[in-house]
Residue frames as qw, qx, qy, qz and C-alpha x, y, z in Angstrom:
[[0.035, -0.098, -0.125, -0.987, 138.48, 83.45, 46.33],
 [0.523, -0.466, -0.497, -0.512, 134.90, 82.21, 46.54],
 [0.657, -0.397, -0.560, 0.312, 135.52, 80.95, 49.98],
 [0.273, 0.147, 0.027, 0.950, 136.56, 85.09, 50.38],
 [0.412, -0.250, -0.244, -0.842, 133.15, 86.69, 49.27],
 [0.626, -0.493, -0.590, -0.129, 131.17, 83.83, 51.50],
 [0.432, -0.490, -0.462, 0.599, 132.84, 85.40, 54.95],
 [0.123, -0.009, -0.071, -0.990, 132.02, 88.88, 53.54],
 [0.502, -0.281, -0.496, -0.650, 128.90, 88.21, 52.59],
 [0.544, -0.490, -0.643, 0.226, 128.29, 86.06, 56.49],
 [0.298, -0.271, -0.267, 0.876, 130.11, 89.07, 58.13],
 [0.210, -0.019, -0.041, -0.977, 127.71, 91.62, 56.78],
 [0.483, -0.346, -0.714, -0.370, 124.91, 89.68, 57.06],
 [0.470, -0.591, -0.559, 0.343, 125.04, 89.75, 61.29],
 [0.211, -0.009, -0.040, 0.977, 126.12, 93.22, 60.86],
 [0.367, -0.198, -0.326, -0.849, 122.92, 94.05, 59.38],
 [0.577, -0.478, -0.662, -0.002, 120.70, 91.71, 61.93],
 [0.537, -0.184, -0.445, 0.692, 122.65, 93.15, 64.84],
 [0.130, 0.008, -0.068, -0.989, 122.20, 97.10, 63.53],
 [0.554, -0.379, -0.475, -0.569, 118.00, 95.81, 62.99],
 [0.531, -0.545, -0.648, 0.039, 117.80, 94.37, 66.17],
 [0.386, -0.285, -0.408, 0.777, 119.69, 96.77, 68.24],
 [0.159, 0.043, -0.175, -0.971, 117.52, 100.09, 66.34],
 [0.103, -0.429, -0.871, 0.217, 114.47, 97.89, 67.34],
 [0.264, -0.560, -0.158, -0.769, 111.46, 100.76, 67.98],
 [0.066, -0.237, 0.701, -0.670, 110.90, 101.27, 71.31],
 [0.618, -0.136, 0.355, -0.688, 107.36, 100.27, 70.70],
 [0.857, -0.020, -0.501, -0.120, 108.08, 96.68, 69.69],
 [0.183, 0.082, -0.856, 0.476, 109.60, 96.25, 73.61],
 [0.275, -0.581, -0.754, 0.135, 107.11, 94.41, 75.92],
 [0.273, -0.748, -0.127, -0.591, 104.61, 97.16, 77.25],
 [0.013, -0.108, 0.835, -0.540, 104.95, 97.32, 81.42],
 [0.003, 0.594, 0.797, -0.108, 101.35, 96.58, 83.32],
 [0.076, -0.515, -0.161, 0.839, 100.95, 100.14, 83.26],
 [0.245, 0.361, -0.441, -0.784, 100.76, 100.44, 79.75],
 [0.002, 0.076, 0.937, 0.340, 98.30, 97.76, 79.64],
 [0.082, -0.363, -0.643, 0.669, 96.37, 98.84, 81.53],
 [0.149, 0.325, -0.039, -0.933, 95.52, 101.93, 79.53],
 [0.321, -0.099, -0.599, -0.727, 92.05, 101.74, 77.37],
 [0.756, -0.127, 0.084, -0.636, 88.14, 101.35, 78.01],
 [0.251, -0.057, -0.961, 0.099, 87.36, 97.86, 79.85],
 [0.585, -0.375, -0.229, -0.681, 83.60, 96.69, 80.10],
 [0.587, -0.244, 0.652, -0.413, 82.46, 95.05, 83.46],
 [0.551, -0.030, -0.775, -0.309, 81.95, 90.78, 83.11],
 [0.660, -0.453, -0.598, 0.029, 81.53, 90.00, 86.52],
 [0.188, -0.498, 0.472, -0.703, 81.67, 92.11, 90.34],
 [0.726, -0.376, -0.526, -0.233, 80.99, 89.52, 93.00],
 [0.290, -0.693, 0.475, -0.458, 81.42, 89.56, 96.56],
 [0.745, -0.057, -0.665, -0.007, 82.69, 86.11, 97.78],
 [0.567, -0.725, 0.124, -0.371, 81.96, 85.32, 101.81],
 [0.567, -0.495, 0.579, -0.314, 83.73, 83.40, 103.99],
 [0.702, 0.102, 0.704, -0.034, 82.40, 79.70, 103.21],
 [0.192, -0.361, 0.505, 0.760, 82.87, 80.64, 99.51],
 [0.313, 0.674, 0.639, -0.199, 79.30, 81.74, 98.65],
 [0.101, 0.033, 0.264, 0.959, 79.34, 84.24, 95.82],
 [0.111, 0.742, 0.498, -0.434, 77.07, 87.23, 95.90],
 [0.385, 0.494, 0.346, 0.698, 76.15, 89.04, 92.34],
 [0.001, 0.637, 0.373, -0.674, 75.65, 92.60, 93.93],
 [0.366, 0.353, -0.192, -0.840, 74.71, 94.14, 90.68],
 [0.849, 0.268, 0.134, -0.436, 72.39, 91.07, 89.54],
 [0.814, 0.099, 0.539, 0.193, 73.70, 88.36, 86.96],
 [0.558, 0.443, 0.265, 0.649, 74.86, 90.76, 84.35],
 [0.233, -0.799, -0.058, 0.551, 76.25, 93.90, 85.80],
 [0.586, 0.709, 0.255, 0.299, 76.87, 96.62, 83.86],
 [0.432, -0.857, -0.099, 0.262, 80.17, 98.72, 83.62],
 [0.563, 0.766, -0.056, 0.304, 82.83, 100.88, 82.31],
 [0.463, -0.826, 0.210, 0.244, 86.12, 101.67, 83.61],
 [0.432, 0.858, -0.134, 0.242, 88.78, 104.02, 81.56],
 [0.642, -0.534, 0.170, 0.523, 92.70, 104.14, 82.15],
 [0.463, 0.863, -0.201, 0.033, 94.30, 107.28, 80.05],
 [0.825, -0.248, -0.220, 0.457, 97.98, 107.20, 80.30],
 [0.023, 0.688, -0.164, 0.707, 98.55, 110.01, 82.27],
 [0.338, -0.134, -0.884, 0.294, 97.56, 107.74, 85.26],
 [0.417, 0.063, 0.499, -0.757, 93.69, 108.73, 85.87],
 [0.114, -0.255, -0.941, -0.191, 90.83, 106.57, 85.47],
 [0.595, 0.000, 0.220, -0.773, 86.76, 106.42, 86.36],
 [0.077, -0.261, -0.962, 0.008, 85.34, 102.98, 86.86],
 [0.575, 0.000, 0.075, -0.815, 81.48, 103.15, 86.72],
 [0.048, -0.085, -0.995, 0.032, 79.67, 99.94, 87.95],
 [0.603, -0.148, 0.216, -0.753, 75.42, 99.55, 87.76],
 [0.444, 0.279, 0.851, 0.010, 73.15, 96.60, 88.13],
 [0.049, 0.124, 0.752, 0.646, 71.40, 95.91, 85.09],
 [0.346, -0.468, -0.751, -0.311, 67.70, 96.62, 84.80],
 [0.331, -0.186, -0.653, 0.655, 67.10, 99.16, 87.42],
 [0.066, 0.729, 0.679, 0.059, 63.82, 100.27, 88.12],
 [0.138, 0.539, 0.018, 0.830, 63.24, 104.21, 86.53],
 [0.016, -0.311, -0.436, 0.844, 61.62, 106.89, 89.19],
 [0.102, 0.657, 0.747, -0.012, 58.21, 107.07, 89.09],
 [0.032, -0.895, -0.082, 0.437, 59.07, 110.76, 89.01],
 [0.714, 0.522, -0.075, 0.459, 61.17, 112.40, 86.04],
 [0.117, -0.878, 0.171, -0.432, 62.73, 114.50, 88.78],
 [0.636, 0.270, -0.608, 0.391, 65.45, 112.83, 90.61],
 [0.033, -0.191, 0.414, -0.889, 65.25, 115.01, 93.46],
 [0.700, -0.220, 0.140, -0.664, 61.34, 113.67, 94.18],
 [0.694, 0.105, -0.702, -0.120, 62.44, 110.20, 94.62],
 [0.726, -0.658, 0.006, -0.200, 60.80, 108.01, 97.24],
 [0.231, -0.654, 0.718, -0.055, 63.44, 106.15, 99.57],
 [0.851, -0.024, 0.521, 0.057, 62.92, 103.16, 98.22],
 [0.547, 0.799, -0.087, 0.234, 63.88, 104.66, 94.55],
 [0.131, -0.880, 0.436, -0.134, 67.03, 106.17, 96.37],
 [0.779, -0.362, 0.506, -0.075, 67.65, 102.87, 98.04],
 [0.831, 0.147, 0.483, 0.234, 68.10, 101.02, 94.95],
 [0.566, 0.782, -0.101, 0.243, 69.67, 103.39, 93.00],
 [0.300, -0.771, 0.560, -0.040, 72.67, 103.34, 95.79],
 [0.745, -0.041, 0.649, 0.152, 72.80, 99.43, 95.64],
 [0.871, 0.354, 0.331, 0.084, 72.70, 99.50, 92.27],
 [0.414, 0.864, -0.227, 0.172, 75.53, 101.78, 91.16],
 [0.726, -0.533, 0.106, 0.422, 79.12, 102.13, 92.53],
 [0.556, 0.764, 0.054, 0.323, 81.11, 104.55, 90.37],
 [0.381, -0.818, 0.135, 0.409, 84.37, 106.46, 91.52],
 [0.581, 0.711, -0.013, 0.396, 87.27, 108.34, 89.31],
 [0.335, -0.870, 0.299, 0.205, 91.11, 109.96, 90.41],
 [0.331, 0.533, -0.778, -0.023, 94.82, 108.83, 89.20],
 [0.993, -0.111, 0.006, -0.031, 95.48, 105.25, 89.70],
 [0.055, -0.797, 0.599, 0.058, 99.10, 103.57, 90.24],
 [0.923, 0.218, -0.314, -0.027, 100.88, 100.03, 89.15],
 [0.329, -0.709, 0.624, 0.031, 103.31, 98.43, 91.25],
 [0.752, 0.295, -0.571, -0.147, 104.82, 96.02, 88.56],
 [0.053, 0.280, -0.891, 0.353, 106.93, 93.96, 91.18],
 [0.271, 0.135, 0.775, -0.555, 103.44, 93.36, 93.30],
 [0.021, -0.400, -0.742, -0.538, 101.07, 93.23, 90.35],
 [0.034, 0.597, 0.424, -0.680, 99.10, 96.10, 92.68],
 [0.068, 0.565, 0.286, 0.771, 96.83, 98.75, 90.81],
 [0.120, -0.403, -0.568, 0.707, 95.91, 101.41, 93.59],
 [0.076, 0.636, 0.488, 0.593, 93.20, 103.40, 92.97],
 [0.069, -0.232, -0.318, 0.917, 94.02, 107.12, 94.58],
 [0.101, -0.740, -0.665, -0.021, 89.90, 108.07, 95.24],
 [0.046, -0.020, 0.175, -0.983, 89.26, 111.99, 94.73],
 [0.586, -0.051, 0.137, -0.797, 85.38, 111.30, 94.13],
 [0.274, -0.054, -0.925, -0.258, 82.95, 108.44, 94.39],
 [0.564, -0.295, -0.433, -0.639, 79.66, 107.40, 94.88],
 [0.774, -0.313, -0.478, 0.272, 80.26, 105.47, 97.98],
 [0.106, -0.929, 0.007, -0.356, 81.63, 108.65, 100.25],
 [0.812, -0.450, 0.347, 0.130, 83.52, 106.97, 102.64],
 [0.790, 0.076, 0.182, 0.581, 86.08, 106.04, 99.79],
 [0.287, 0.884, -0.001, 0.369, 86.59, 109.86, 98.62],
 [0.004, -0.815, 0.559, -0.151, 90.34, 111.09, 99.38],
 [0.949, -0.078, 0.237, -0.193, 90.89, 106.96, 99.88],
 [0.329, 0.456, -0.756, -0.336, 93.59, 104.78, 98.36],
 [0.839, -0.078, 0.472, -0.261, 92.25, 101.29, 97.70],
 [0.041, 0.464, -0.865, -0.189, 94.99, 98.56, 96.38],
 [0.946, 0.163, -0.013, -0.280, 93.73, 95.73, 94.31],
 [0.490, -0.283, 0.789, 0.240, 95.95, 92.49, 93.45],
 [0.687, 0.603, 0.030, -0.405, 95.22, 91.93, 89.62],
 [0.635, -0.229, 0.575, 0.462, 96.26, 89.91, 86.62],
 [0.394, 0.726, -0.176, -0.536, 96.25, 91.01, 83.47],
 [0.478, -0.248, 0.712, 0.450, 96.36, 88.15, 80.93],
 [0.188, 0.277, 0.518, 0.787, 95.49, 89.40, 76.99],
 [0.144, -0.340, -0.014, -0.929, 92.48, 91.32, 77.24],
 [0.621, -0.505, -0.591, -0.100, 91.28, 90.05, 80.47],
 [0.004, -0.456, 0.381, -0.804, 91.83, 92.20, 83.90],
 [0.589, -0.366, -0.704, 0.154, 90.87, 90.28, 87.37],
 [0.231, 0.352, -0.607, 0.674, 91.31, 92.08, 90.42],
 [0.513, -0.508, -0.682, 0.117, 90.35, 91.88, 94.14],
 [0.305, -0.696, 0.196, -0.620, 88.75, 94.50, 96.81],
 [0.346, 0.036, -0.763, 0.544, 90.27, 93.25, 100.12],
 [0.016, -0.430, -0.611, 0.665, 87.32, 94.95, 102.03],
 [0.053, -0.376, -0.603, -0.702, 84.26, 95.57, 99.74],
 [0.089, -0.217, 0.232, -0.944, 81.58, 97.90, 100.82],
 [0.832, -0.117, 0.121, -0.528, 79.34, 95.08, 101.83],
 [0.813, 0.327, -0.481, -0.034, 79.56, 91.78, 103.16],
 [0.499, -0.806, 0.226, -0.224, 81.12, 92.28, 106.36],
 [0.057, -0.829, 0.551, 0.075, 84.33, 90.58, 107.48],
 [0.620, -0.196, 0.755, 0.091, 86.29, 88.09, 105.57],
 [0.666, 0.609, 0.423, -0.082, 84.37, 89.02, 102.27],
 [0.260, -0.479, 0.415, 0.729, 86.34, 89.79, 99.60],
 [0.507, 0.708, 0.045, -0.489, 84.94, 91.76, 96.47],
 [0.531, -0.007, 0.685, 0.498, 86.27, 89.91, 92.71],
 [0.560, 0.751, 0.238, -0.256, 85.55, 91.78, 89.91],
 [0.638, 0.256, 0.633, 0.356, 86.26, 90.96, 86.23],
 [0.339, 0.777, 0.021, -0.530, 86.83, 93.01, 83.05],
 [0.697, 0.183, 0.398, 0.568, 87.35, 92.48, 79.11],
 [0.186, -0.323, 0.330, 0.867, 89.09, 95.09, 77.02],
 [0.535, 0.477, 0.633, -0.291, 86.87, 96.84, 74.89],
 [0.517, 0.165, 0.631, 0.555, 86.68, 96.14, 71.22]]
């Protein structure tokens, strides 16, 4: 009789594991990249690496930057160099060309919907505006990893640097 109640008691035990694991919430399955993707990530590093594998800081030694994924799939990525000299004017519109000059180099912002191909670890970024003109109505496909709150990815053909250079740029999740 005891030897009875112990296979009841086993048998309803995996019942009840089985029924917990299978009713799982959907948000304890893995996330895809997509869904990692989503939230505010600050800039650590944008370099342009050449040929002979010289790195170039184009925004200085600590670049500054922000770039948002909602999940609806649109973003805005906003890159400056640190420390960039104001306009001697408060008027934006009276700046000399050297002001102008460096305030092109030193930024690089653009914003539209973005896509994940999980298979290829791809993030495209579909380009309705940006600071750079030439990318606007653009798609430009990064390779990226994504390992806890670290995001890598590469520009295949950064907007400086000329051919062979490929653009690396670095984000952590922000806290």
């Amino acid at each position: 009789m005891k030897r009875n109640h112990g296979c009841v008691f086993t048998a309803g035990s995996l019942l009840l594991l089985a029924a917990l694991l299978v009713s799982r919430p959907v948000d304890a399955r893995e996330k895809s990249l997509a869904e990692q993707l989503v939230g505010t990530w600050t800039l650590v590093l944008v370099d342009n690496v050449l040929p002979d594998g010289t790195r170039v800081q184009l925004y200085g030694a600590e670049p500054q930057g922000l770039l948002m994924f909602d999940g609806q799939g649109r973003y805005s990525l906003h890159i400056l160099r640190a420390g960039r000299a104001r306009f001697a004017s408060s008027d934006k519109n009276q700046g000399t060309p050297e002001e102008n000059q460096a305030t092109v180099r030193g930024t690089n912002s653009h914003f539209g919907r973005y896509s994940v191909n999980e298979r290829e670890r791809t993030l495209t970024f579909h380009i309705d505006h940006a600071s750079f003109p030439n990318w606007e109505g653009t798609e430009q496909r990064r390779t990226f990893t994504l390992t806890d709150d670290a995001l890598k990815y590469v520009v295949p053909a950064p907007t400086t640097g000329g051919a062979g250079t490929l653009g690396e740029v670095k984000w952590r999740r922000a806290k």
